[in-house]
N, C-alpha and C positions, 0 to 999 in steps of 0.2 A: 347195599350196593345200588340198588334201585331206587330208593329215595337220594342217592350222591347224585347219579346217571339222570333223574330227575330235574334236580337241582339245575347242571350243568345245559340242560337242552332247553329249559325254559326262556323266553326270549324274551328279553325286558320292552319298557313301551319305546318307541321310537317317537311318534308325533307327541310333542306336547302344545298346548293351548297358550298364544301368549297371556292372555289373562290370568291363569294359572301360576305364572313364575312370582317368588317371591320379588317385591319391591327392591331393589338397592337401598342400601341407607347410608351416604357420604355422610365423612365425617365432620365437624364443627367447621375447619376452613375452608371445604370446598361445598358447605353452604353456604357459606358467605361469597364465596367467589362467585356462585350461581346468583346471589343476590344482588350482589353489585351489577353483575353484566343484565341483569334483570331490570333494575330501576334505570338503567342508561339505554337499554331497547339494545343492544347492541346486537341483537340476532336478527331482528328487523334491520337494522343497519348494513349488517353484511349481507342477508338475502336481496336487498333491494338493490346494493352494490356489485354483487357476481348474477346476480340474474341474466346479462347479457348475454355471460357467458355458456350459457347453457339450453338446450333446445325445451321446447313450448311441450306443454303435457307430456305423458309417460309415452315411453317406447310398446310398439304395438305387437302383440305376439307372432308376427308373422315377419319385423323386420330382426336384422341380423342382430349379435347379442354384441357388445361391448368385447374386444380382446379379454380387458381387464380394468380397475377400477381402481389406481392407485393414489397415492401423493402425485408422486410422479406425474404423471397426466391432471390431477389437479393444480398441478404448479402450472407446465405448457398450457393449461388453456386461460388463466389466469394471467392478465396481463400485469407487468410492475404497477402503473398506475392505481388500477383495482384495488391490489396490497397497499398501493402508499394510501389508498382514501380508508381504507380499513384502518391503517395506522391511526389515520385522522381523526376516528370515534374516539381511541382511547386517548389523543390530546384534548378533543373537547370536555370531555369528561374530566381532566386533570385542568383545565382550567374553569372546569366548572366547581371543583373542589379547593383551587387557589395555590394550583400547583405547579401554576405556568402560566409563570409573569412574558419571560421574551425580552426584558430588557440586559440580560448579562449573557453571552452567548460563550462558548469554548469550542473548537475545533481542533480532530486531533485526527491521526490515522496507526493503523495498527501491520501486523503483518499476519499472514495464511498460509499455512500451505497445501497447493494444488493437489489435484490430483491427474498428476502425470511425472512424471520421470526425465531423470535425465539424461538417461539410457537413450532415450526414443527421439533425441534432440536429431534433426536434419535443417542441411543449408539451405538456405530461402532460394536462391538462384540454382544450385546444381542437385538439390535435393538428394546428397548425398547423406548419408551417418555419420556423426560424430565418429565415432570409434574406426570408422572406413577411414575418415579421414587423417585421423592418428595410423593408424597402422601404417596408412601410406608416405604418413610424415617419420614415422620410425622406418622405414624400409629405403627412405633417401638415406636414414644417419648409420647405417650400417647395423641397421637390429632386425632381429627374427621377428617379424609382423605375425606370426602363428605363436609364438611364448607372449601369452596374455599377459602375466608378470610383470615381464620384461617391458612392455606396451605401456603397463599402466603407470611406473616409474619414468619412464620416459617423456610420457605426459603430463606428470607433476615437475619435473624436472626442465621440460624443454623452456628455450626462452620464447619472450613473445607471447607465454600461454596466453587464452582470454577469452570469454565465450559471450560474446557479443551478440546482444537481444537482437541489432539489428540485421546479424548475418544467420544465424543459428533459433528456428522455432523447433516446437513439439508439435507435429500433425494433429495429434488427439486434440492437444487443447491449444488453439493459436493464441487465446489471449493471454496464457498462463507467461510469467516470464522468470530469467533466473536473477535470484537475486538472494538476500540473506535473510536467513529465519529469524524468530524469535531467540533460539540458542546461538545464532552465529556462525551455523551451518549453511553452506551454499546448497540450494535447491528450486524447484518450479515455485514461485510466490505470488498473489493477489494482496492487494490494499484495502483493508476497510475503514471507512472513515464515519466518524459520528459529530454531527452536531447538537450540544447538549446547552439546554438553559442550565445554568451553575449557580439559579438559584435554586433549584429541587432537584436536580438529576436525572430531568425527564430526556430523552434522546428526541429530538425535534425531528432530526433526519438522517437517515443511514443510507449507504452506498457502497459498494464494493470498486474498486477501481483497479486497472494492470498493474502490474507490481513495480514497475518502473516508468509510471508517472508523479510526475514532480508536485510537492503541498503545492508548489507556489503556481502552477498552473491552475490558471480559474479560477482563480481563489476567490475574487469577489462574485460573479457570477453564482457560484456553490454556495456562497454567504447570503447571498441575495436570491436564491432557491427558497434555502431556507426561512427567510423572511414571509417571502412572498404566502409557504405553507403557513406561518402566523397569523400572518394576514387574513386568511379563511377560517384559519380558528373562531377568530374574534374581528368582523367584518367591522365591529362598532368602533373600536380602536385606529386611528390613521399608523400608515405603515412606520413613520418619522418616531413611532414610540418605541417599535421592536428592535434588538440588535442597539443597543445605548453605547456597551463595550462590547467588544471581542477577543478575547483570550485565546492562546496557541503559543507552542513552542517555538525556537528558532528557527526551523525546519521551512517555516511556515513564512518568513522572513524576505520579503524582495519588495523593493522601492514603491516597485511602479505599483503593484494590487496596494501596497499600506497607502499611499497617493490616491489611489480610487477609491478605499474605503474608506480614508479620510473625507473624502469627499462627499460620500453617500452620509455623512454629517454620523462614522461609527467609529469612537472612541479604541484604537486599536493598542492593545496590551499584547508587543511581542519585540520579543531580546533582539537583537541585531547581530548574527556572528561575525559579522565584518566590520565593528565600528570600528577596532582600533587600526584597521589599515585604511577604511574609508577617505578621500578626501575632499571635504564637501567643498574648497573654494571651485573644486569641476562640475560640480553636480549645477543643475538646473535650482533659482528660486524655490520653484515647487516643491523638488525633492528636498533642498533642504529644511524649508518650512514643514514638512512630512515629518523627517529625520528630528527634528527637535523636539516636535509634537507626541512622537513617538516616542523617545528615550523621555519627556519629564512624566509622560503615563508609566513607562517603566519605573520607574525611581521612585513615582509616590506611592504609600502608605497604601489606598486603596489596589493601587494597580498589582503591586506584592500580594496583597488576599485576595482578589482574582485569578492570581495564576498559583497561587494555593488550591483554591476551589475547584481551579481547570484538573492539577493533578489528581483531587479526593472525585470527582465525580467521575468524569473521562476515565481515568485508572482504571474504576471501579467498575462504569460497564464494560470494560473490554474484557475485564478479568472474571464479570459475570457470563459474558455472552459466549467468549471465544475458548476460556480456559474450562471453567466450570459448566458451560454450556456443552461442551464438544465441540465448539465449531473453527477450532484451533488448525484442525486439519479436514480438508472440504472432502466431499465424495463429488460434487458435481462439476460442472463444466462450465465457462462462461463469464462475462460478468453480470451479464442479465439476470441470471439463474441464481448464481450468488447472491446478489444485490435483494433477488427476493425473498431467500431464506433470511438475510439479514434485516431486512424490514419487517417480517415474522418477530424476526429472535427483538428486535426492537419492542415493538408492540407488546409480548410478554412482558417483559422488563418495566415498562410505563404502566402495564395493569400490576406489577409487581408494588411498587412505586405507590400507586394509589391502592391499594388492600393496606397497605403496611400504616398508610396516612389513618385509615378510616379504623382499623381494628389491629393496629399493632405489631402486624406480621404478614410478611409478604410473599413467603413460600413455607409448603408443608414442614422442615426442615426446621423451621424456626418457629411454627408452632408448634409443635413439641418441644421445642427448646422452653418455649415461654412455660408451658405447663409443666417440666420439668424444675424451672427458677420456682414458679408458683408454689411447687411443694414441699421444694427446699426450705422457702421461708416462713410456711405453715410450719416447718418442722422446726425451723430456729427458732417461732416466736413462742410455741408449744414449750422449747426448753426454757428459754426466759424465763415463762410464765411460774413453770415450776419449781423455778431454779432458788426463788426467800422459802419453799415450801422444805430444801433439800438437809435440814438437819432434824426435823421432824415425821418428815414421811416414810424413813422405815421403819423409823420407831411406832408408827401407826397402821403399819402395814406387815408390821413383822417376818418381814421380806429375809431370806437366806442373806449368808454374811459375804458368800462371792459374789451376789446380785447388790448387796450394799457397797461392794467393792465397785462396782462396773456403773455405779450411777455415782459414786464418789468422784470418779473419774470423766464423767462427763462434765459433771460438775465444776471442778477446777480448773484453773486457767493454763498452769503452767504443769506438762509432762515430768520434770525435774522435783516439782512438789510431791508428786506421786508416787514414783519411785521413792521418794525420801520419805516420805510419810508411811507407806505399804504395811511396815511389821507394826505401826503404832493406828492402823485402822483395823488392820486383820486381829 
């Protein structure tokens, strides 16, 4: 009882030495990842980049201590720019490895959803509630405004319904707006949009945008953002070489921008919803030389495998970043704040991109895939090898006759031989 009593009162060490603690040892990919970000200086990169952000030598023991030290507070002090130049390490690098030409470009946008409710909707003028406002519209039609029920049938049913971005915000988040999700459920929604070279899949530039602004708003402007970010890439290149074609859906579709980016001499690859009502003897020269310009890139051969490419690359990071990433439904507020986790989740994706180029595999997930194929095929070739050995080797090994059954059976091709053969091998 007194060596238990012992035992139990003895007090373990509390300080340990850092020197003392055993090393980590990552494993085979995320040496490689530390290597790669290694030969490209990228820590230098980004220190020399957020340095601004942060105050000159260490805090002195006598001023006040930090609240707290989160992401959070490293996002707010961290301006968009900062992140987009951050971004910009990992393009140079991918076109220092030939992974980012800039001549075929894709733009596309996706849907989010906010975080805010639409519970918590109020009217921009009288700052009333939604639901105050129904109940008061049920209480004109002769209904109990207190049977909730009754309220909410009411208000699927009344005519007129309609909940108009411009009459009806969410206080939490102004810029959130209502609009349709991913499943086709009505709720609070943001835009994110990606511009991707569609020759490697690299994302050039991400942005979050309100959920009900239009593709067609600024379109060239945004295309020409993104140029311009090329441009710094690779100063040595004139801007006249990036942006050759432009790929996007119909969505993305309106006279005047395909006219301006025609103009900026960019080969524009997108469907036109409206051509078969169109009537070009009213349109303008311009527009119609647009308009033609744009449907024979539609129609040829090239312009079809571009907007192939738009779908396999586009698709693919949305469905990396926003599905598989989490980022399908936000926690945060804002488009600023969005916009920067989305230029984050971009930059991932492009170091993804180039790992995959250099060694084959671009997340943990698929490097064990790979070593899993790897010893698959050791095992296939292993059978092979043995397989002209397989009518003499248990006669040489004098192997049991159910172990000569179970490598019989490896051995054949067909299940159906097996069974058939069984009483004339046993």
């Amino acid at each position: 009882m007194f060596e238990r009593r012992k035992q139990v009162e003895e007090q373990k060490q509390f300080w340990v030495m850092a020197g003392d603690l055993p090393e980590a040892t990552p494993d085979a990919f995320y040496r490689r990842v530390n290597r790669t970000l290694e030969e490209m200086r990228f820590a230098e990169q980004v220190w020399t980049i957020c340095a601004p952000a942060y105050a000159e030598g260490s805090y002195s023991i006598t001023e006040t201590t930090p609240d707290h030290s989160t992401l959070s507070v490293i996002r707010e002090r961290l301006s968009l720019e900062q992140l987009e130049e951050v971004h910009g390490v990992l393009l140079r690098a991918l076109r220092g490895h030939g992974l980012l030409k800039g001549r075929k470009l894709g733009i596309d946008s996706s849907v989010i959803e906010a975080n805010a409710s639409l519970r918590a909707l109020q009217h921009r003028n009288t700052e009333e509630s939604y639901w105050d406002y129904v109940r008061k519209l049920a209480a004109q039609s002769g209904i109990d405004p207190e049977d909730a029920k009754a309220v909410r049938r009411f208000d699927k049913k009344r005519p007129g319904r309609k909940t108009s971005n411009q009459e009806w915000v969410n206080p939490h988040d102004p810029e959130a707006t209502v609009g349709k999700t991913k499943d086709g459920a009505t709720d609070m929604i943001y835009r994110p949009e990606h511009v991707t070279d569609l020759e490697s899949g690299a994302i050039i530039r991400a942005e979050v945008r309100p959920g009900n602004a239009a593709d067609t708003t600024e379109l060239t402007e945004r295309v020409m953002t993104a140029v311009g970010a090329l441009g710094e890439m690779a100063p040595e290149v004139p801007l006249e070489q990036f942006c050759r074609e432009l790929a996007a859906d119909e969505g993305y579709f309106a006279i005047e921008e395909i006219a301006q980016l025609q103009g900026c001499g960019v080969r524009t690859v997108i469907a036109d919803p409206h051509a078969a009502k169109r009537r070009p003897d009213t349109a303008s020269e311009e527009h119609r030389s647009a308009l033609r310009r744009a449907g024979r890139a539609l129609r040829s051969a090239s312009g079809k495998a571009l907007l192939r490419k738009r779908g396999e690359h586009l698709e693919r990071s949305f469905c990396h970043m926003l599905d598989h990433g989490g980022l399908r439904r936000t926690t945060l507020r804002g488009c600023e704040n969005l916009s920067k986790r989305q230029v984050i989740a971009a930059t991932t994706f492009n170091l993804s991109l180039l790992l995959r180029q250099r060694f084959g595999c671009g997340t943990p997930k698929q490097a064990l895939a790979g070593v899993a194929r790897a010893l698959w095929r050791l095992l296939i070739a292993i059978l092979v090898f043995i397989r002209p050995l397989s009518s003499i080797l248990p006669k040489l090994l004098r192997l049991p006759r159910h172990i000569y059954f179970a490598h019989y059976c490896l051995t054949t091709s067909s299940a159906e031989g097996v069974s058939r053969d069984k009483s004339t091998v046993c």
